[in-house]
Chimera marker file (.cmm) of the C-alpha trace (Angstrom):
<marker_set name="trace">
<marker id="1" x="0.000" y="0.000" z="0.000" r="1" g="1" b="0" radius="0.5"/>
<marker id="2" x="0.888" y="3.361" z="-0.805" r="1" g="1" b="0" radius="0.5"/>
<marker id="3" x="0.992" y="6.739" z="1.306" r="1" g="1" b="0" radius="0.5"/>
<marker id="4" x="-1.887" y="7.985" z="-0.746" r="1" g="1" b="0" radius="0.5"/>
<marker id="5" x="-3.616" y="4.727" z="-0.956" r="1" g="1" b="0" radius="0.5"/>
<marker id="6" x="-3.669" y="4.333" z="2.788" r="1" g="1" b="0" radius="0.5"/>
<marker id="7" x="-5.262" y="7.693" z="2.734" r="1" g="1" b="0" radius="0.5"/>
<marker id="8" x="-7.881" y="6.389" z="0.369" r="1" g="1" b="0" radius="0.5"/>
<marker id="9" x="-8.643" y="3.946" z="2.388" r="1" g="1" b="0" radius="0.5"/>
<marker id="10" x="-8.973" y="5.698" z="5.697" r="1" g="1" b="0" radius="0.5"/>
<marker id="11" x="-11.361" y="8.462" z="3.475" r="1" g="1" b="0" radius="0.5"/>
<marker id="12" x="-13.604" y="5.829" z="2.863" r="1" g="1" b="0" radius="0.5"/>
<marker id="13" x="-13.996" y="4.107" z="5.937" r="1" g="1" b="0" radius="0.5"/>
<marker id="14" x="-14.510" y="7.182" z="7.495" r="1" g="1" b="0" radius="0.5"/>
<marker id="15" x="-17.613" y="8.093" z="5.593" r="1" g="1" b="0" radius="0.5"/>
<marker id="16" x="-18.205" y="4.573" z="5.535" r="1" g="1" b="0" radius="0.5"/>
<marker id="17" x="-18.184" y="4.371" z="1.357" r="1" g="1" b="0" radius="0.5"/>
<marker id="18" x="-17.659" y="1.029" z="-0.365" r="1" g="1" b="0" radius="0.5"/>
<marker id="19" x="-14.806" y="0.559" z="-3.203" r="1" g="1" b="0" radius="0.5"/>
<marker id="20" x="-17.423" y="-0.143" z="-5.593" r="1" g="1" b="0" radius="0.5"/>
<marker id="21" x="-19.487" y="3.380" z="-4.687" r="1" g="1" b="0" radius="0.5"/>
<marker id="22" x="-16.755" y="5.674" z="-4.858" r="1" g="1" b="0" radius="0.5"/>
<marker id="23" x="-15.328" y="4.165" z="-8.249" r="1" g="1" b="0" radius="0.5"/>
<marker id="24" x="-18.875" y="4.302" z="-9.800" r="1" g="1" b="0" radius="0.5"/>
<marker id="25" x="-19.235" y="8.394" z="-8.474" r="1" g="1" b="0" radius="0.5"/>
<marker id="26" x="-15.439" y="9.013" z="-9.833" r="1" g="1" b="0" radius="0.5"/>
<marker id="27" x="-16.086" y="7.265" z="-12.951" r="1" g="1" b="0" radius="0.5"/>
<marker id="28" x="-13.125" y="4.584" z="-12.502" r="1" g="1" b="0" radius="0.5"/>
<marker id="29" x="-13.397" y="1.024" z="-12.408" r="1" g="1" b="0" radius="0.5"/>
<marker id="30" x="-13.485" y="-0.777" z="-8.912" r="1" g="1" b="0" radius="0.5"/>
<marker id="31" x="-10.580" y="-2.713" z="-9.784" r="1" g="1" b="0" radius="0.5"/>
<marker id="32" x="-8.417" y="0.622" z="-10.784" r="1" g="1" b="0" radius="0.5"/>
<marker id="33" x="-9.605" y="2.302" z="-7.474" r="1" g="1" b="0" radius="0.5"/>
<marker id="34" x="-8.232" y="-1.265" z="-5.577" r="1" g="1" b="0" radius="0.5"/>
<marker id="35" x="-5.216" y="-1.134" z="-7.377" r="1" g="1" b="0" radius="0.5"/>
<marker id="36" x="-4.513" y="2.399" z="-6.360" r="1" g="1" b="0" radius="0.5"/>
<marker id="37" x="-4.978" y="1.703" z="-2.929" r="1" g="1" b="0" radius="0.5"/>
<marker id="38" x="-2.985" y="-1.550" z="-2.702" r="1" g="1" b="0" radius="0.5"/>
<marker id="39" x="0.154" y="0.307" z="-4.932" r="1" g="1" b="0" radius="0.5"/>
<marker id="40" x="0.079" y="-1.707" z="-7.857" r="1" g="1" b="0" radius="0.5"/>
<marker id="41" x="-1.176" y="1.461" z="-10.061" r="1" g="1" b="0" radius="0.5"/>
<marker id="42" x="1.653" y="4.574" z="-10.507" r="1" g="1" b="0" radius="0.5"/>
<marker id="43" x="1.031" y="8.435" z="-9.219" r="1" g="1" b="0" radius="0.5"/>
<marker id="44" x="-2.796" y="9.154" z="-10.163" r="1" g="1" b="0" radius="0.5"/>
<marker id="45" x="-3.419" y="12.783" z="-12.403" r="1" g="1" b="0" radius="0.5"/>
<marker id="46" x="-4.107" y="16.080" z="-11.121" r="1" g="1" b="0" radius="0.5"/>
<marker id="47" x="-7.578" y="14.983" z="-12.701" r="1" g="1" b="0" radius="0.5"/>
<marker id="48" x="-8.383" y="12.474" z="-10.441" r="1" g="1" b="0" radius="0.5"/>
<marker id="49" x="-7.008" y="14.010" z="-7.176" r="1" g="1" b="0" radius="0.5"/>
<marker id="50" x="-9.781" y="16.631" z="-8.136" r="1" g="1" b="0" radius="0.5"/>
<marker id="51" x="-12.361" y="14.534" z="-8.660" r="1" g="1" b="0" radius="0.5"/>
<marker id="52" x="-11.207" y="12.685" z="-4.815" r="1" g="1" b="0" radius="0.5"/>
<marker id="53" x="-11.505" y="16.447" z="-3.454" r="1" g="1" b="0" radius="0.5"/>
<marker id="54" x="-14.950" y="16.809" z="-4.817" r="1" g="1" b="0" radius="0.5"/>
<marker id="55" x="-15.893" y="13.501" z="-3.866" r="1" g="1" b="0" radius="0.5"/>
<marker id="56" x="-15.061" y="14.037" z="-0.317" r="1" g="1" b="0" radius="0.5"/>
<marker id="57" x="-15.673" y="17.488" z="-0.107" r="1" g="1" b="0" radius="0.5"/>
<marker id="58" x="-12.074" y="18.310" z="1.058" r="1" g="1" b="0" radius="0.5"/>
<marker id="59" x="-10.819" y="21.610" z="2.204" r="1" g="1" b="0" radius="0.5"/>
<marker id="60" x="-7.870" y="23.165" z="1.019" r="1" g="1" b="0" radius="0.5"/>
<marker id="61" x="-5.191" y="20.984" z="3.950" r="1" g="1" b="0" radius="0.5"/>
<marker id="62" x="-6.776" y="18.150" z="3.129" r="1" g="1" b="0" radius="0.5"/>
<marker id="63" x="-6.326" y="18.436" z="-0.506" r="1" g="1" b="0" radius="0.5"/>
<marker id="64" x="-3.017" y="19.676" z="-0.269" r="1" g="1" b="0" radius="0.5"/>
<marker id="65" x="-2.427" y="16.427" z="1.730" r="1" g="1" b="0" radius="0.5"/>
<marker id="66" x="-3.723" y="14.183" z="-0.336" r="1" g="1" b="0" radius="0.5"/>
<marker id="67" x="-1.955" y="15.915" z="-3.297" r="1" g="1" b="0" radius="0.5"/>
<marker id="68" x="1.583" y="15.907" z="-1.325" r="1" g="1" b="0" radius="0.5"/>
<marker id="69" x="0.697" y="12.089" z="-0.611" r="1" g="1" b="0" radius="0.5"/>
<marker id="70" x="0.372" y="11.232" z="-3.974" r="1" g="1" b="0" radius="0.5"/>
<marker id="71" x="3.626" y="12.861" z="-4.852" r="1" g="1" b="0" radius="0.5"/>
<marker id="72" x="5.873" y="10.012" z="-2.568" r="1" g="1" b="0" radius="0.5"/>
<marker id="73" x="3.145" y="7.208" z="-3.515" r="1" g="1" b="0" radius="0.5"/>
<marker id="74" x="4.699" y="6.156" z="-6.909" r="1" g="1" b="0" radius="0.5"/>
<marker id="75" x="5.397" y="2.326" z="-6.145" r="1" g="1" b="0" radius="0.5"/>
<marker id="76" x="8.170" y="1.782" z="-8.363" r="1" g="1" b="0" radius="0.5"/>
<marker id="77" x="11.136" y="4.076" z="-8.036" r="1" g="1" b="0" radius="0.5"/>
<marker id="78" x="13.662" y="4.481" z="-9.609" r="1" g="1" b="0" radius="0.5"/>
<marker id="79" x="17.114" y="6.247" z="-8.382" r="1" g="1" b="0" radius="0.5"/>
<marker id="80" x="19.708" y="7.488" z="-11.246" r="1" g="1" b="0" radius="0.5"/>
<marker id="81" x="23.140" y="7.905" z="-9.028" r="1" g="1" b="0" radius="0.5"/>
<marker id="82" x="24.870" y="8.888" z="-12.085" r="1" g="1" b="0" radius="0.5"/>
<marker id="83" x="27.240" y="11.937" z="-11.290" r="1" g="1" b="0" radius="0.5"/>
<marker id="84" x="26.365" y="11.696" z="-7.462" r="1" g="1" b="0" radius="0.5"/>
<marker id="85" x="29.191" y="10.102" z="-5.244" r="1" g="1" b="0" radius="0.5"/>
<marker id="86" x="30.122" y="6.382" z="-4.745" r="1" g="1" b="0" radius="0.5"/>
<marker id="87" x="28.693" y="6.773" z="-1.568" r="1" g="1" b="0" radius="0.5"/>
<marker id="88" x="25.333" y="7.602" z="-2.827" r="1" g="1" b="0" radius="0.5"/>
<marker id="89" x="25.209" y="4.992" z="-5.292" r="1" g="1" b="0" radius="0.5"/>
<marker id="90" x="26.013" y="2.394" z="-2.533" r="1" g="1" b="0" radius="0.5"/>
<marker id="91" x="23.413" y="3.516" z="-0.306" r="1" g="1" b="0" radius="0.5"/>
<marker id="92" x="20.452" y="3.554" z="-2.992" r="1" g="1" b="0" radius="0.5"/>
<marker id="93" x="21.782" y="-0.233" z="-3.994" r="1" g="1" b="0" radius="0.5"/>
<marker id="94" x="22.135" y="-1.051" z="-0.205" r="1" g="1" b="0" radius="0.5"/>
<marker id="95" x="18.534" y="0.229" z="0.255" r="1" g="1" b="0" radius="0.5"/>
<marker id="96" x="16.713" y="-1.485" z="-2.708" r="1" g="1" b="0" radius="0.5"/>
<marker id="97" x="18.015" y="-4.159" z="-1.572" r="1" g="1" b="0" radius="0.5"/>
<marker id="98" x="17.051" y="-4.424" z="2.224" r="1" g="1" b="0" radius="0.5"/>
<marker id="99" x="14.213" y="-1.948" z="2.105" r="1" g="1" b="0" radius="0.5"/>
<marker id="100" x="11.617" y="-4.920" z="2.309" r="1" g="1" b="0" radius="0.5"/>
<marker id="101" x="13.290" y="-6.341" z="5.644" r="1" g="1" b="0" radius="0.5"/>
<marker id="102" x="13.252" y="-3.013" z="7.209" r="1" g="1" b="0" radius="0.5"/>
<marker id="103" x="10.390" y="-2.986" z="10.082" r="1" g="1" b="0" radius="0.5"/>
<marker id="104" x="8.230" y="0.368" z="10.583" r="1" g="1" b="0" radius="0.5"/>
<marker id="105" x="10.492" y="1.329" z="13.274" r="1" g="1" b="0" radius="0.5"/>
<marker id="106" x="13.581" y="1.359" z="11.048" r="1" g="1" b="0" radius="0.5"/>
<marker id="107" x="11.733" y="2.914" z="8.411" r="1" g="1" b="0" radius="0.5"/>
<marker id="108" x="10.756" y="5.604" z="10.868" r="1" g="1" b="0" radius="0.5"/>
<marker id="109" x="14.099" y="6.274" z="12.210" r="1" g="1" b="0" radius="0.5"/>
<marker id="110" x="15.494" y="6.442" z="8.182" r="1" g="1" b="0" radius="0.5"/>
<marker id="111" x="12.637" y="9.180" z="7.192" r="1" g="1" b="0" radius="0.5"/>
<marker id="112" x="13.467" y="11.174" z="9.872" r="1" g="1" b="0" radius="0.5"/>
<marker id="113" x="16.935" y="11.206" z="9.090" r="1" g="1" b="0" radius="0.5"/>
<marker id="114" x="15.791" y="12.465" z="5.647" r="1" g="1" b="0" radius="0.5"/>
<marker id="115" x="13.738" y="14.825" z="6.587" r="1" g="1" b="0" radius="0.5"/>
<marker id="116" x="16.436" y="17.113" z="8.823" r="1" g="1" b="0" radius="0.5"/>
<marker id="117" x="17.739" y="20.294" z="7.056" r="1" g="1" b="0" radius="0.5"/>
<link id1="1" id2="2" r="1" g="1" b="0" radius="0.2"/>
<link id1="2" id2="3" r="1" g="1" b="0" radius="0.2"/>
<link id1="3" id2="4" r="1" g="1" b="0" radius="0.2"/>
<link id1="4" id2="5" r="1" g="1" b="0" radius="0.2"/>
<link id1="5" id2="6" r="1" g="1" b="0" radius="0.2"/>
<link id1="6" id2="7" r="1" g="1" b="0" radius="0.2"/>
<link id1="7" id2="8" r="1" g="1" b="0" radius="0.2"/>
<link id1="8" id2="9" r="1" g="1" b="0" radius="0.2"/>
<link id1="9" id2="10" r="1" g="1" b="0" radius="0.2"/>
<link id1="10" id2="11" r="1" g="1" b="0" radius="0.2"/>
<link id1="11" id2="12" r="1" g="1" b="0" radius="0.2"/>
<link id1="12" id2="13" r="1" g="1" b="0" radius="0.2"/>
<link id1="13" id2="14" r="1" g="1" b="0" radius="0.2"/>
<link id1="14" id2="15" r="1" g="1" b="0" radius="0.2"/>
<link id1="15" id2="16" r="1" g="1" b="0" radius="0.2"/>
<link id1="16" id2="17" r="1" g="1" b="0" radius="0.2"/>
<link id1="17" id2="18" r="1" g="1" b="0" radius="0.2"/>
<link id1="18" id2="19" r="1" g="1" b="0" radius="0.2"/>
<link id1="19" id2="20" r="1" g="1" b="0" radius="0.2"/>
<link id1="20" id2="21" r="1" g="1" b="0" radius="0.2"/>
<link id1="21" id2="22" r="1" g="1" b="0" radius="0.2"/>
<link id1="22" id2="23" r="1" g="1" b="0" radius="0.2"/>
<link id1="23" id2="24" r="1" g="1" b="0" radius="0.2"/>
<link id1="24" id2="25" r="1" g="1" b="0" radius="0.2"/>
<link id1="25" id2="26" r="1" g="1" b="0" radius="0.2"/>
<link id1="26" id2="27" r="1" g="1" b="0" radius="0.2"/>
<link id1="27" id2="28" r="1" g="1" b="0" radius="0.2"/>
<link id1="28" id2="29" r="1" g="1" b="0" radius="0.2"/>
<link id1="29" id2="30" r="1" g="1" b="0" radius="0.2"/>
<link id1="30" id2="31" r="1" g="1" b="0" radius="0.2"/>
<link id1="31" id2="32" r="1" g="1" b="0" radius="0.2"/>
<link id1="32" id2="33" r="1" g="1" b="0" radius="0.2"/>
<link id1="33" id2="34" r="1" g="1" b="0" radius="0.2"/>
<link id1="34" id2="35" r="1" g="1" b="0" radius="0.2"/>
<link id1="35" id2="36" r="1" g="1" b="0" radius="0.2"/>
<link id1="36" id2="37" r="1" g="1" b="0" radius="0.2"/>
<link id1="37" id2="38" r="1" g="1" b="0" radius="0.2"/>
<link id1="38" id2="39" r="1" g="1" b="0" radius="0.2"/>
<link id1="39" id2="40" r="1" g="1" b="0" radius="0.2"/>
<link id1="40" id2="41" r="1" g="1" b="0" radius="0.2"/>
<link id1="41" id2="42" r="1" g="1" b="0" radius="0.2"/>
<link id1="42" id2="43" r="1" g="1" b="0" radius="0.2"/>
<link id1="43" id2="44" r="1" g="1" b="0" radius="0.2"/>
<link id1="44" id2="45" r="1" g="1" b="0" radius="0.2"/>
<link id1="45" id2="46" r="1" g="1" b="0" radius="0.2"/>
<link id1="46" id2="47" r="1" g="1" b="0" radius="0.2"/>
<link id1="47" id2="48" r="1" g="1" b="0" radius="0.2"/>
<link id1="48" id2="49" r="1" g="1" b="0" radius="0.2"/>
<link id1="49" id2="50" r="1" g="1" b="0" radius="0.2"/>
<link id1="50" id2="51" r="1" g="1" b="0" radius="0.2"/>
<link id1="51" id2="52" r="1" g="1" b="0" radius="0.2"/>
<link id1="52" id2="53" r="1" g="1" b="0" radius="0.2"/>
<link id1="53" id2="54" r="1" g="1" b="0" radius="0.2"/>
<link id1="54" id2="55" r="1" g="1" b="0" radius="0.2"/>
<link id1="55" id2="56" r="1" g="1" b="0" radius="0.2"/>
<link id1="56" id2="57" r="1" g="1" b="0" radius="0.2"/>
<link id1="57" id2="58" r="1" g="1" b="0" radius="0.2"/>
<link id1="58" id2="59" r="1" g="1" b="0" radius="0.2"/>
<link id1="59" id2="60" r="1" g="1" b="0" radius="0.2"/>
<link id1="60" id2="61" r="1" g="1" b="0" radius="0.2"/>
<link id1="61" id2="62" r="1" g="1" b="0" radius="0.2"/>
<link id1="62" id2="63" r="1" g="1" b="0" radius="0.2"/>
<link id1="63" id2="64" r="1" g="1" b="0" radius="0.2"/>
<link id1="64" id2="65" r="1" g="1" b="0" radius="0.2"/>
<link id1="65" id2="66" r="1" g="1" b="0" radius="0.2"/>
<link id1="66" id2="67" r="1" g="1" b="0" radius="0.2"/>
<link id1="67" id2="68" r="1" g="1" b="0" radius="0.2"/>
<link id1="68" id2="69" r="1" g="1" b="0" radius="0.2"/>
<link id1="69" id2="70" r="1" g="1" b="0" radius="0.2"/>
<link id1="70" id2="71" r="1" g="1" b="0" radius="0.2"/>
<link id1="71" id2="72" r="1" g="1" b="0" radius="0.2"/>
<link id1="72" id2="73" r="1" g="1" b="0" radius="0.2"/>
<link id1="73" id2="74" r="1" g="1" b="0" radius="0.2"/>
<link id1="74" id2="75" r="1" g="1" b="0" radius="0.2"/>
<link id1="75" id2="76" r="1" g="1" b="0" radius="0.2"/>
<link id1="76" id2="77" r="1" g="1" b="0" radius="0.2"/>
<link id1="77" id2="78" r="1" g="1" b="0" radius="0.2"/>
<link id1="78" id2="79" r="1" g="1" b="0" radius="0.2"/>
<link id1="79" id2="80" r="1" g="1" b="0" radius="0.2"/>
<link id1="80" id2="81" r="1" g="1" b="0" radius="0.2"/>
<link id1="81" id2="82" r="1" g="1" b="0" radius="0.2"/>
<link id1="82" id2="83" r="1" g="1" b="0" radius="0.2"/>
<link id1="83" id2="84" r="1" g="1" b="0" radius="0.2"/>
<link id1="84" id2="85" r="1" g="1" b="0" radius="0.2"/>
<link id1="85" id2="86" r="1" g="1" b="0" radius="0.2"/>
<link id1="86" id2="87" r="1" g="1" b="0" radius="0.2"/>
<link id1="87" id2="88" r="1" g="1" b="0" radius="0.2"/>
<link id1="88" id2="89" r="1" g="1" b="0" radius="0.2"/>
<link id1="89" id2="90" r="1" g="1" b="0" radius="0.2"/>
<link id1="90" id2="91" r="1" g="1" b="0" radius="0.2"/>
<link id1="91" id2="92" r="1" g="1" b="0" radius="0.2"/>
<link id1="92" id2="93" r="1" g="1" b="0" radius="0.2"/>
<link id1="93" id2="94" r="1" g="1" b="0" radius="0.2"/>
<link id1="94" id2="95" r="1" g="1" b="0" radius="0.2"/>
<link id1="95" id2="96" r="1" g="1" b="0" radius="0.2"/>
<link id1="96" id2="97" r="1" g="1" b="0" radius="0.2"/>
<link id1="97" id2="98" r="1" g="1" b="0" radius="0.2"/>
<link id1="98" id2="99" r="1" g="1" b="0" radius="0.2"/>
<link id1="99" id2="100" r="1" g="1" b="0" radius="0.2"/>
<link id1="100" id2="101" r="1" g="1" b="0" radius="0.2"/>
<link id1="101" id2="102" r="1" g="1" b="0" radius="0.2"/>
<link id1="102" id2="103" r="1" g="1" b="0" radius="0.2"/>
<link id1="103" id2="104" r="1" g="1" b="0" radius="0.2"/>
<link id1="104" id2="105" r="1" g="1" b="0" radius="0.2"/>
<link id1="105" id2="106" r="1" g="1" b="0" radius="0.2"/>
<link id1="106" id2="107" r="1" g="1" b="0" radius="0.2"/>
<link id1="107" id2="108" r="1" g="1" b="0" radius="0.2"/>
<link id1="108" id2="109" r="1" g="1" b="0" radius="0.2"/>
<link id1="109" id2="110" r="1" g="1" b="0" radius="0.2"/>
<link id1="110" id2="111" r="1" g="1" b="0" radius="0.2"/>
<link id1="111" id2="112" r="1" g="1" b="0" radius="0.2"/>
<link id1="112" id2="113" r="1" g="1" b="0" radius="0.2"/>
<link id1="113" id2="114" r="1" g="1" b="0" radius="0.2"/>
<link id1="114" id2="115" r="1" g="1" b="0" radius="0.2"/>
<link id1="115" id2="116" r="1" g="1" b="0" radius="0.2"/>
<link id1="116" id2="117" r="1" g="1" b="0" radius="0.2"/>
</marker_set>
């Protein structure tokens, strides 16, 4: 699952809509909608975060949210160390490789890292 699919998810339950309802109102297939949620689809368009915002009625944080969320929610990355350091190119190998044994604590710990000035 993905950042923004996790926040899919958590929209729906908490206005207690089905998969199947909120793909018919957005005009997308159940099985696109699923797909989204469960990261096997790429980054949504700016077209259907709008059509999520109108759906739920968001206000402007929550759309920003949901926009930002889509931004780090593309399931297959991929890292071009070219020009950058040995170091870095050692670390993005090191991490594609281990990133599925890391627990949520780990992960935790590594995004916080990143996200220090």
């Amino acid at each position: 699952m993905t950042p923004l699919g996790e926040k899919l998810r958590a929209l729906r339950a908490a206005r207690g809509v089905t998969l199947g309802e909120m793909a018919a109102a957005l005009g997308v297939s159940a099985a696109y909608l699923s797909a989204l949620e469960h990261g096997k689809r790429g980054v949504p368009r700016a077209v259907f975060l709008e059509l999520v915002n109108g759906y739920f009625n968001l206000g402007w944080d929550e759309a920003e949210e949901l926009r930002r969320l889509a931004e780090i929610s593309d399931p297959r990355v991929v890292l071009d160390t070219g020009g950058l350091s040995p170091k870095a190119t050692e670390l993005a190998n090191r991490l594609a490789a281990r990133i599925r044994d890391l627990d949520d604590s780990r992960l935790d710990t590594l995004l916080a890292e990143l996200e220090e000035p």
